[in-house]
N, CA and C atoms as an extended XYZ file, in Angstrom:
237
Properties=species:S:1:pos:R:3:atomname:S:1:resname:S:1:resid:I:1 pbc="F F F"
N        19.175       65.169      115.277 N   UNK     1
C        19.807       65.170      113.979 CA  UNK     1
C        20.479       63.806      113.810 C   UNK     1
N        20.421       63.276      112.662 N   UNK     2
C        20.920       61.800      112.388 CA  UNK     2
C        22.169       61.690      111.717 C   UNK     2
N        23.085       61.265      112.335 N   UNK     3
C        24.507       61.433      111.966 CA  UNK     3
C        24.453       61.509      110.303 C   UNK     3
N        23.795       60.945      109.763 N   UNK     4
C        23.960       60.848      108.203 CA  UNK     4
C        23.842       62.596      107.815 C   UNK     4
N        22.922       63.342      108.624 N   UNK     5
C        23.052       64.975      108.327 CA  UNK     5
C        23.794       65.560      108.554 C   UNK     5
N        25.114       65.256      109.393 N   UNK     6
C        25.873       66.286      110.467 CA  UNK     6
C        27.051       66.177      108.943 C   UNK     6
N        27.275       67.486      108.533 N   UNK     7
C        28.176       67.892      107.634 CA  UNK     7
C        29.208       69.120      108.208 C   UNK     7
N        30.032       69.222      107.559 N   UNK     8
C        30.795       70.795      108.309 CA  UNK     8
C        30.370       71.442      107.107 C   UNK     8
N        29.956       72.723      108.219 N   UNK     9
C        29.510       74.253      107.395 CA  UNK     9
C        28.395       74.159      107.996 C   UNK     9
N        27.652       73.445      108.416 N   UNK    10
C        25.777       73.939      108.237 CA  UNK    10
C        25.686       74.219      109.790 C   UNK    10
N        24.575       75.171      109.650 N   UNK    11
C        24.262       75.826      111.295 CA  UNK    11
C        23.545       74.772      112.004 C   UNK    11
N        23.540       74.721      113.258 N   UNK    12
C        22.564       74.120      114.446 CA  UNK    12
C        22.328       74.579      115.389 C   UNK    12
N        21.443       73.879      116.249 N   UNK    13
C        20.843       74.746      117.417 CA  UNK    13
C        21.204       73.482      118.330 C   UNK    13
N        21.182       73.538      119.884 N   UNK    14
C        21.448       72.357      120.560 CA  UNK    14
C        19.751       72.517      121.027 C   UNK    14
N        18.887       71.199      121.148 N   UNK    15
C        18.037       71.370      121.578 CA  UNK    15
C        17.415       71.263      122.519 C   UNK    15
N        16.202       72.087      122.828 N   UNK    16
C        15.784       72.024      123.846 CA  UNK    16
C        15.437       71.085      125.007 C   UNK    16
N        15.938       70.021      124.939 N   UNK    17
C        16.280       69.059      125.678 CA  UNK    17
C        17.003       68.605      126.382 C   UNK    17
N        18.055       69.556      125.958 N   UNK    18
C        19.489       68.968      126.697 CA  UNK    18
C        20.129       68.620      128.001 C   UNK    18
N        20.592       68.013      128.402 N   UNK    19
C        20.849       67.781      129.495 CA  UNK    19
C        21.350       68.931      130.414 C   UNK    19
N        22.007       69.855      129.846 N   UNK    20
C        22.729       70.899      130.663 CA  UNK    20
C        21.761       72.118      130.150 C   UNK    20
N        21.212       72.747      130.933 N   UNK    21
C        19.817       73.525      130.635 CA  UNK    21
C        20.472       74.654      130.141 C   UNK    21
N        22.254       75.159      130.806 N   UNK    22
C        23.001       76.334      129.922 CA  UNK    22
C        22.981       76.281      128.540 C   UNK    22
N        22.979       74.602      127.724 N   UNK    23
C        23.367       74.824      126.387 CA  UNK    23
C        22.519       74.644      125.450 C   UNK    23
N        20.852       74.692      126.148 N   UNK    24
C        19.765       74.364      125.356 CA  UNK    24
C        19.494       75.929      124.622 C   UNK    24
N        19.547       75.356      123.094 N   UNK    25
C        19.288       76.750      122.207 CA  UNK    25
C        20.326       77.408      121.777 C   UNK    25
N        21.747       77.016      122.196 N   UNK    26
C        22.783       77.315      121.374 CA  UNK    26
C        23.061       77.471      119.915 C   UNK    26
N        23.833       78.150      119.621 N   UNK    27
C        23.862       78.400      118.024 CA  UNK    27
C        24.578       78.218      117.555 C   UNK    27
N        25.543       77.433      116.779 N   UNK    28
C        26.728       77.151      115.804 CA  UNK    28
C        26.718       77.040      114.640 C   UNK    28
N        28.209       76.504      114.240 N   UNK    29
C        28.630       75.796      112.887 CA  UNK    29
C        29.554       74.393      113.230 C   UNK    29
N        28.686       73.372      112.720 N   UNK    30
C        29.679       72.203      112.376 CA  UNK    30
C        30.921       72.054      111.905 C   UNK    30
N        31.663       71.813      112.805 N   UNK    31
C        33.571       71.983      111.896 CA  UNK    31
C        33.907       70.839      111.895 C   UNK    31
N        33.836       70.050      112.774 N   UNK    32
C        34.005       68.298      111.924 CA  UNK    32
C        33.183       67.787      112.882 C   UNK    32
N        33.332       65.803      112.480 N   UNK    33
C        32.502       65.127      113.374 CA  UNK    33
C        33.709       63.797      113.483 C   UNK    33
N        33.168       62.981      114.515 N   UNK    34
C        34.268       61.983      114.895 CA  UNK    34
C        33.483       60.897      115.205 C   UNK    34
N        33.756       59.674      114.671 N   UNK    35
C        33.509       58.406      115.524 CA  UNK    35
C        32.182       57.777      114.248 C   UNK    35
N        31.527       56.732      114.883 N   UNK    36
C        30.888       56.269      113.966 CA  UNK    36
C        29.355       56.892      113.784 C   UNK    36
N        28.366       56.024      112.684 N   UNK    37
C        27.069       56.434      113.447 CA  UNK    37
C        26.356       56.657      114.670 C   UNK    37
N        26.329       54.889      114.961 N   UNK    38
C        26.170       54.748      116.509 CA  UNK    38
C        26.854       55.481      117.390 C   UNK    38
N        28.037       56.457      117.562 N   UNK    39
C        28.839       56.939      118.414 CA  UNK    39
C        29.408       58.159      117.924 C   UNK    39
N        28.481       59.333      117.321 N   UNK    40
C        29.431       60.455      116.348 CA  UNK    40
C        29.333       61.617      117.188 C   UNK    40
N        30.287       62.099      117.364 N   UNK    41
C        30.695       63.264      118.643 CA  UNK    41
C        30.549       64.234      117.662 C   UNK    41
N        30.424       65.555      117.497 N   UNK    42
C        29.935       67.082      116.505 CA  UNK    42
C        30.481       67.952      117.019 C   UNK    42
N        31.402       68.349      116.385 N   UNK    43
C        32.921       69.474      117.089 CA  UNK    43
C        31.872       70.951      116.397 C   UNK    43
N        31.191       71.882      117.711 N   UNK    44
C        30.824       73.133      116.925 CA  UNK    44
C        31.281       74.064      117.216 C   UNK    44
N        31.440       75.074      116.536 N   UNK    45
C        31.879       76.307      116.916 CA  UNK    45
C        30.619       77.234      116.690 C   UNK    45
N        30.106       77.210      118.449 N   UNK    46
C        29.598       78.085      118.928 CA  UNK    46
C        29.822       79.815      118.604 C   UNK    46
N        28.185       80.251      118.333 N   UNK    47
C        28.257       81.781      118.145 CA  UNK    47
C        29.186       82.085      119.856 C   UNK    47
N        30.266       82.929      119.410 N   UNK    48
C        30.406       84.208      121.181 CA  UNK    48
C        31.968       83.217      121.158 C   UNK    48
N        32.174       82.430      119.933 N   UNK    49
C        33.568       82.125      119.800 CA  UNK    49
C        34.004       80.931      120.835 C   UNK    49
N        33.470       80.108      121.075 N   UNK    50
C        33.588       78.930      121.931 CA  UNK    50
C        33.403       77.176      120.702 C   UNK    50
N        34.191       76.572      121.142 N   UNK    51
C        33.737       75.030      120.883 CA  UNK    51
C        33.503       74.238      121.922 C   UNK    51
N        32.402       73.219      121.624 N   UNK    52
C        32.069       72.173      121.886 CA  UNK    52
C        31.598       70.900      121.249 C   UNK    52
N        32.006       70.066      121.854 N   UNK    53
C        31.318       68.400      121.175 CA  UNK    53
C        30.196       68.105      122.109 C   UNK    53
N        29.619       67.617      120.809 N   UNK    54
C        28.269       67.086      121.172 CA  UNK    54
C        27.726       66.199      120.559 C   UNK    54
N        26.708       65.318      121.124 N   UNK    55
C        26.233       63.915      120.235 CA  UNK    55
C        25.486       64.465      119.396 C   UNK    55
N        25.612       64.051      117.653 N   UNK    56
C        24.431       64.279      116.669 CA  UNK    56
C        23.011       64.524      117.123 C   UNK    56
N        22.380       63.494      117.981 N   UNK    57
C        21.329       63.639      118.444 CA  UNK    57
C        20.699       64.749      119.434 C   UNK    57
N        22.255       65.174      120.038 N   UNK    58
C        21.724       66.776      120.764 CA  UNK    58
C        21.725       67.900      119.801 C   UNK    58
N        21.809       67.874      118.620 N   UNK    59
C        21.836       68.559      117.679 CA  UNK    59
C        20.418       69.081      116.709 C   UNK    59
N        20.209       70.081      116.132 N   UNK    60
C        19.084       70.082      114.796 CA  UNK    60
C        19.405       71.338      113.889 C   UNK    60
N        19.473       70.956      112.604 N   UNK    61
C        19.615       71.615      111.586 CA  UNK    61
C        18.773       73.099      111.627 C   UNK    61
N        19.373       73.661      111.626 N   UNK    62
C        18.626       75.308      111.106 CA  UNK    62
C        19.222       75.699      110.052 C   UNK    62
N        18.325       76.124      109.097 N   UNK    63
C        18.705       77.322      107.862 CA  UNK    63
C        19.424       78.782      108.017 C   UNK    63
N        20.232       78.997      107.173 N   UNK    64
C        21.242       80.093      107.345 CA  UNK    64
C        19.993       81.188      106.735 C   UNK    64
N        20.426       81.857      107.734 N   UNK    65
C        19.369       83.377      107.255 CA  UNK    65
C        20.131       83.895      106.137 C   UNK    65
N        21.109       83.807      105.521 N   UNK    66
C        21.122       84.145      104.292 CA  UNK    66
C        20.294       83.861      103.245 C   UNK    66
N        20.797       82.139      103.404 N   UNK    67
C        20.193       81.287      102.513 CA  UNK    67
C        18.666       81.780      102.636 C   UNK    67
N        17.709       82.205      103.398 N   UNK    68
C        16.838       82.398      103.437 CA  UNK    68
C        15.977       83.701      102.798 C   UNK    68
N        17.047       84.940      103.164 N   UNK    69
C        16.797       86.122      102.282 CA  UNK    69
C        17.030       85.803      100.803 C   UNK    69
N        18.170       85.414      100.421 N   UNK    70
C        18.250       84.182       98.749 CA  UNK    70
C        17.093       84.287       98.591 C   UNK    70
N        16.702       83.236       99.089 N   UNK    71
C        14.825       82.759       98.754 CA  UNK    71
C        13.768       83.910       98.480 C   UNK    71
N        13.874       84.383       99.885 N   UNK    72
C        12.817       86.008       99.924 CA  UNK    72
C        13.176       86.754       98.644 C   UNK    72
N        14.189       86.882       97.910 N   UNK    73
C        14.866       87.826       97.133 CA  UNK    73
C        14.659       87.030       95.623 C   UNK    73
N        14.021       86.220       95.561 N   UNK    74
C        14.109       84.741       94.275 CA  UNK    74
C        15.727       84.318       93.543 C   UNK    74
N        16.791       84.172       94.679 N   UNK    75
C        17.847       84.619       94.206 CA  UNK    75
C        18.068       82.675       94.306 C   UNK    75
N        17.555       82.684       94.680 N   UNK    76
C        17.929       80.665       94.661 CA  UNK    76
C        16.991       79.967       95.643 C   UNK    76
N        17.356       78.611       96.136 N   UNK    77
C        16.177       77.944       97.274 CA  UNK    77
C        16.794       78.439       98.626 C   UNK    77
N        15.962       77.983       99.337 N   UNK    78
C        15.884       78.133      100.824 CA  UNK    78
C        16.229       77.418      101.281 C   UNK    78
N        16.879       75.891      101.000 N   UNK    79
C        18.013       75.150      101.817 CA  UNK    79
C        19.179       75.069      101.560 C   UNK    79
């Protein structure tokens, strides 16, 4: 994820790449971010009630299954 995406509110997943094989596939919400492009740390609050920071780049956008039934339902878009 490219710091220019990392907003608070939107869900993510940590991905499957990660260095610590416990936190690959995690699920959150963005509550703030810190530091610059080159250097932006991503404060989430983990589903099961936990935070952690993490680099933008260990990060990727997923769609809120709401937002998604919305869509299924023609109640608005899907992002």
């Amino acid at each position: 994820m490219s710091p220019e995406q990392v907003r608070p509110g939107i869900r993510v997943r940590v991905i499957e790449h990660h260095m610590v094989e416990q936190r690959r596939h995690l699920v959150g919400t963005v509550v703030a971010h810190y530091g610059e492009e080159d250097y932006m740390a991503v404060d989430v609050h983990l589903d099961g009630d936990q935070y952690r920071l993490f680099w933008s780049s260990d990060l990727e956008e997923i769609s809120s299954p709401k937002a998604w039934w919305r869509f299924l339902l023609g109640w608005g878009s899907a992002g």
